[in-house]
Each structure stands twice: as structure tokens, then as C-alpha cells.
C-alpha positions, 0 to 999 in steps of 0.5 A: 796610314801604314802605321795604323793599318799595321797598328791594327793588324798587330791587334788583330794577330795577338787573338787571331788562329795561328795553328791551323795547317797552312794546306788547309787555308790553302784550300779554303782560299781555293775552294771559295776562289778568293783574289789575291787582291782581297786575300788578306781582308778575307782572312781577317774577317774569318780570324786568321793570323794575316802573317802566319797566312800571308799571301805569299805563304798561301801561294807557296803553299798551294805551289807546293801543293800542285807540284806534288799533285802534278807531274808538271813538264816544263815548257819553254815558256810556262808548264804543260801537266801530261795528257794522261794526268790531265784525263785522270784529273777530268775523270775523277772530276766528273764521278764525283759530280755524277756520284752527287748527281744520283744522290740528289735524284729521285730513284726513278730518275736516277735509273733513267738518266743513269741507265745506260751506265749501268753495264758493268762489263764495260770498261773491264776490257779493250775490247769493250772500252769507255766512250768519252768524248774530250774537248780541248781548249785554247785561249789567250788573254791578258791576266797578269798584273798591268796586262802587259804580258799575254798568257795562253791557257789550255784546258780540257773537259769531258763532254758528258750527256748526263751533265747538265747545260749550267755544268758544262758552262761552268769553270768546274768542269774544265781542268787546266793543262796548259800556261804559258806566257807569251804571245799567240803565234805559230812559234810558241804554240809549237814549242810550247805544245810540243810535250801536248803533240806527243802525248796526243801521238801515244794515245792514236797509236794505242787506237785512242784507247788508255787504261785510267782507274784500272779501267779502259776508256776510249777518248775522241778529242775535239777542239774549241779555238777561236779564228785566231789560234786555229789560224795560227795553229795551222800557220796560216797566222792572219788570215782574218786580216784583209791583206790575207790571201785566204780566208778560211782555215777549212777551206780554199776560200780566197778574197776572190772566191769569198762571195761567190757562192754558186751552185757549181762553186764547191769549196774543198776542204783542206788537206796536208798535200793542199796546204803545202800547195798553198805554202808554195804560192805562198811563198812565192808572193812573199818574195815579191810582197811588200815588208807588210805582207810578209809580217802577217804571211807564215812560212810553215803551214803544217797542223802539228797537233794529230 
């Protein structure tokens, strides 16, 4: 069967397209978000060389690419592209969808939704920055072959009101800065959010406020993560587990208080100075707890993300 199959790609090679640029069939296969597993059916069927566009020639191709087009940091773990790139990448993004936006409007509805953009002084200056507001996101999951090593991304989007619900909800609106393999605990997260925590520390001792495309915008991040990463962001690690003293990563909700929900019952919210109250009695119970208990408790429960 290898012998014909390879009979077959012999014949096919002989008139197949061998001198197109191997970027450009690097970004036909990105732009219409081909699998691996099907990459070399797909570049037979639009008669292409399957050698000379090989799937590892493809994949080294686009490698070379992103590293050309990313200032890529190293982390211990996977790669991490700079806050600064990543909201350069984000912005550009959204003016070409914004810009195809307007096209495909009629005059009238283009000065409606599009109005309030229409301030040219804005930008120009500090003083009369840009809002934008950013989400960050994180996620783990199972991606690689035989899904045996777990890998967390990070990506970022701008959350603007003139983009429609089905463009929010749409993986082209997100820009990835973040992948690393392993799992999602407070370790990893740590070192491998490092390079994240620092350039988050730059842009809040700049009032939040970069100059990107010889304009100023003035960025408010938020955060989407699951009860899982946001538990173990914050050190708290399991706390969705039964075994868990406290059951919120907001507030002091504890297994005894969880169902007590009475008028003059107020839940307070969590600070740096209460969290490292709770990392005491923590602490304390863990001398005491069973091996169990000190597997699903973390010793550090200070939020390292700004």
C-alpha cells in the first residue's frame, strides 16, 4: 500500500506547482486553518508539489516566519510575545476589520455606529488618549499528539462596541501571547507568567497609557479565567474540592458559612492583608492535616498578576 501510495505521489509531483514561494503556501495553509493531519490531501487536491510543500517544510516556514514577525520571550516552559506586541497585533487587527466594517455599511449607518470615533484630536495626545478595553485570557487543555501533556494558552482581545456578538465570539478577533506546556498550577503559572507580570508593572506605572501607531491609547484589562486557573492564580489551588477550606476566590466563604445567606451575613471581599491572614491559618492546618490535605492546600497565596 506504501509503495502505491508513493507510486501515486511520484506521478503526481512530475506536473504538480513546484515554484511558488513556500511563504505564500504557508499562509494559504494558515489562512484557511488546514490540520496537519489532512495538509498533504489538501495540497494535492490544489496541485501542489507534496515534497517541495512537505508538511515540515510548511511548518518550518510559518516558524520562520512568526519568529521574525515576534519579539518571542522564552519562557521556562513554552514562549511568551510582549504585552506591547501582542496590543500592537490586537489593534491592527480590529482597524482592518473596522475599516471592512464601514465599506460594507451604507453611509448612514456608517456615521451612526461610527460616529463617535470620528474625533481626530483623540489620540493625538496623553492628555486625550484612546480607551480600550482589554480582556486576558487563560486556558488549559489537552492539544498535543495522544493528549498526554496539557498546554495553557493566553490570548488577548479588545473589546470594542462597534464589533458585532458573532465577531467577539470568533477565534479571529483574539491574538495569542502565551503557550506553554504543562500543567496548570500555581508554579508554572508564576514562572511562566513572569515576563506577563512585568510588562502588566510597565504599563500601570505609565497611568495604563502606551503610544502604538504614533497614537495614545489608554488600556483597562480585565480577565476571563475559569474557577480552576483563577484558584490557582491566586494560590488557593483546589478550592472548588470538597476538602477545601474556602470556597470562593472572591470572598471569605468557607464550607461553614457557604449556605448561610442571611441578612446580616456579609461576605468581604478579598484583600492582599486577608489573604495572607488566610495563608496563616492555612498554614497552620497544614501542619496538622493529613499528606491529602497538604496536596490540594498552596503555601503562597499572593496574586502576582497587577
Amino acid at each position: 500500500m506504501k509503495k502505491q501510495l508513493k507510486v501515486m505521489d511520484d506521478r503526481h509531483n512530475m506536473s504538480a506547482k513546484a515554484d511558488l514561494p513556500l511563504e505564500e503556501v504557508a499562509k494559504i495553509k494558515f489562512d484557511t486553518k488546514t490540520p496537519d493531519a489532512v495538509w498533504k490531501e489538501r495540497a494535492r487536491a490544489i496541485g501542489l508539489n507534496t515534497k517541495t510543500y512537505s508538511l515540515h517544510n510548511i511548518r518550518g516556514e510559518m516558524e520562520r516566519i512568526a519568529n521574525s514577525q515576534l519579539d518571542l520571550v522564552r519562557t521556562p516552559n513554552g514562549y511568551h510575545n510582549p504585552l506591547a506586541k501582542t496590543l500592537k497585533l490586537a489593534i491592527d487587527t480590529d482597524t482592518v476589520h473596522l475599516d471592512s466594517m464601514k465599506e460594507s455599511r451604507l453611509p448612514f449607518e456608517n456615521s451612526a455606529l461610527l460616529g463617535s470615533a470620528q474625533d481626530a484630536t483623540q489620540g493625538m495626545s496623553p492628555e486625550n488618549p484612546i480607551d480600550k478595553d482589554v480582556r486576558i485570557i487563560f486556558d488549559g487543555a489537552k492539544m498535543n499528539k495522544n493528549n498526554r501533556n496539557p498546554t495553557e494558552i493566553g490570548a488577548l482581545q479588545i473589546i470594542d462596541p462597534l464589533k458585532t456578538v458573532s465577531r467577539l465570539k470568533s477565534p479571529d478577533d483574539g491574538v495569542m501571547f502565551l503557550s506553554f506546556t504543562g500543567a496548570e498550577t500555581t508554579k508554572s503559572l508564576r514562572e511562566n507568567l513572569e515576563p506577563l507580570k512585568n510588562d502588566l508593572e510597565l504599563l500601570h506605572r505609565s497611568d495604563n497609557i502606551w503610544k502604538i501607531n504614533d497614537k495614545y491609547y489608554r488600556f483597562s484589562i480585565m480577565y476571563t479565567l475559569d474557577l480552576a486557573c483563577i484558584a490557582s492564580l491566586l494560590g488557593m489551588c483546589d478550592v472548588f474540592k470538597s476538602n477545601s477550606t474556602y470556597r470562593c476566590t472572591h470572598c471569605h466563604c468557607t464550607n461553614h458559612t457557604i449556605n448561610c445567606v442571611l441578612a446580616n451575613d456579609m461576605f468581604t471581599l478579598r484583600t492582599l492583608e486577608t489573604i495572607t491572614e488566610d495563608a496563616d491559618k492555612i498554614k497552620a492546618a497544614l501542619e496538622r492535616g493529613s499528606r491529602r490535605y497538604r496536596q490540594n492546600c498552596s503555601m503562597d497565596w499572593m496574586m502576582f498578576l497587577p
